[in-house]
N, C-alpha and C positions, 0 to 999 in steps of 0.2 A: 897838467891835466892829461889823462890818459883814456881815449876812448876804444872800444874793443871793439874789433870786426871780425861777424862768426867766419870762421875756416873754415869749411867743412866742404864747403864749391863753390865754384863760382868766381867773380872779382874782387875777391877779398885783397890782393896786394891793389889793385888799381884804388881801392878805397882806402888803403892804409897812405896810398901816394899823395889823395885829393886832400887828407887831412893835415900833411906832412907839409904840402905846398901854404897848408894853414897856420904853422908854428905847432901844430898838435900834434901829440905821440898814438900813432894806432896802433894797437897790440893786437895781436891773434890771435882769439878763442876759440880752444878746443876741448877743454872741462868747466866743470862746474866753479871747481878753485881758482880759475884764470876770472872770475867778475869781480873777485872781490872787491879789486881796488880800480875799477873803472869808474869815470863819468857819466858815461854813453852806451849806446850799442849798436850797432850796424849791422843788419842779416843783409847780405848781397843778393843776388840774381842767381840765379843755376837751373836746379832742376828743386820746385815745392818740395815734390813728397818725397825727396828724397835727403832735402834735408831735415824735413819734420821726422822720419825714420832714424837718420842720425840723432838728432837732438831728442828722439827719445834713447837710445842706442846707449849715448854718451852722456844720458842723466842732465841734459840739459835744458828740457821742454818746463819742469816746475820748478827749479829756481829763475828762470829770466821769469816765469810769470810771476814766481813771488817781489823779482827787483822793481817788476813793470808794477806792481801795485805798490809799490813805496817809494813810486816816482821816477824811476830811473829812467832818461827819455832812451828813445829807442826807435830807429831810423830801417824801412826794409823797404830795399828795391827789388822791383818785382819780383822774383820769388819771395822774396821778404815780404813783399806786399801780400801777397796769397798767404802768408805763415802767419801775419798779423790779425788779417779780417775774422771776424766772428764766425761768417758765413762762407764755404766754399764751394759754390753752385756742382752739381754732380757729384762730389767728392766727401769721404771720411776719412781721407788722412790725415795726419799726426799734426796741429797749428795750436799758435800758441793762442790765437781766438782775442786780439786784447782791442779790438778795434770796430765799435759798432757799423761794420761797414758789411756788404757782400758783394765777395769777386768772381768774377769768370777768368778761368785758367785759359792760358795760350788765346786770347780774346779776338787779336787781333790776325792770328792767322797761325802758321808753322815756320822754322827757321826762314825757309826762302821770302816769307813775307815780312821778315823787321824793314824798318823804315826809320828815316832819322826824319824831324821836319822841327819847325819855330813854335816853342808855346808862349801863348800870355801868361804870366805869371805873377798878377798884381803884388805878391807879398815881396817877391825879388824884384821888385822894382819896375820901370817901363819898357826897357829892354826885355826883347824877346829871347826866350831860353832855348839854345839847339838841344835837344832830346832826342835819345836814340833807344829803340826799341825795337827788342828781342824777343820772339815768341810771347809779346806782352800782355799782362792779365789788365784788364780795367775794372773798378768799381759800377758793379751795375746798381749800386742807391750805397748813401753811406745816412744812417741815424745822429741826433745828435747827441752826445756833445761834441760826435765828429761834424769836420767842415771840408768842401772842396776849397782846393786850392786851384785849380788848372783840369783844363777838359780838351779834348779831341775828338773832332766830331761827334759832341753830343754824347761822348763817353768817359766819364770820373779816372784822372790818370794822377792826381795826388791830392792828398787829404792830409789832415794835421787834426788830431783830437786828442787834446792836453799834452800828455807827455810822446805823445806817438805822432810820428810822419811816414807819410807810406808815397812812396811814387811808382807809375808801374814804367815809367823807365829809366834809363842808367846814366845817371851824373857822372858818376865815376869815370864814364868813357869819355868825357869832353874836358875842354881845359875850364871850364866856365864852373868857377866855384862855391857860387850865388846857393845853390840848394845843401852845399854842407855847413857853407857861413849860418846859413837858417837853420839847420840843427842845431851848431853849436850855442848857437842864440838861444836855444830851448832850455840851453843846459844853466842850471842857477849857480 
């Protein structure tokens, strides 16, 4: 199985590392011809809009929306997270929109305010999840058929609706591989 994490910024090797530690092969997406033969997809962290500029740039923003509606799961940490939501408070740049949810970019403050702390994470089990967070956007309401998964004080930091999971912070930075094992679980 071969899952694809977009290149384009960001922690894309740190996420090809987490899946690697998993038995799975991450490949690096940087066309539209690089999905064909993937499982999955993973949009990292970096900077939103400027990879929704890329990804329109590099012809990539309407085939993942055409995979993401034929099912193909699809996993984005915070900037991913922002690229996914339907809604993006302030903002009309370039997302892939596939995720009944609305985010607030940079939510929790600017670079000097990331913060690592313990979430509960009922779906990963009863151990608490270390989560580190970067300039990070949260869900400020997500509709259904999206559901939360994990909150921080009183603010939506990953959600799961069908084929799509969004967290607004970074797995990929901890050894803890609880939240990619849960995607791959997504994948049929």
């Amino acid at each position: 199985m071969k899952i694809g994490v977009l290149a384009m910024q960001g922690a894309f090797r740190e996420h090809i590392k987490s899946l690697a530690a998993l038995g799975v092969q991450g490949v690096e997406i940087r066309h539209a011809n690089q999905l064909e033969s993937i499982a999955g997809l993973i949009i990292p962290g970096g900077e939103s809009t400027t990879i929704g500029k890329l990804m329109v740039e590099f012809n990539l923003l309407d085939p993942v929306r055409h995979l993401a509606g034929g099912g193909l799961p699809i996993f984005g940490t915070c900037a991913g997270m922002v690229l996914m939501a339907r809604d993006i408070i302030g903002s009309d740049q370039p997302r892939l929109g596939l995720m009944n949810a609305r985010v607030q970019r940079n939510a929790f403050g600017r670079q000097v305010d990331s913060f690592e702390t313990d979430l509960e994470i009922p779906a990963l089990g009863p151990a608490p999840f270390h989560a580190v967070f970067i300039r990070a956007p949260y869900l400020e309401a997500v509709e259904p058929p999206a559901e939360v998964l994990a909150t921080f004080n009183g603010k939506i930091v990953m959600a799961h609706q069908g084929n799509f999971l969004a967290t607004a912070f970074h797995p990929e930075l901890t050894d803890d591989l609880r939240v990619h094992r849960y995607f791959l679980g997504m994948i049929k």
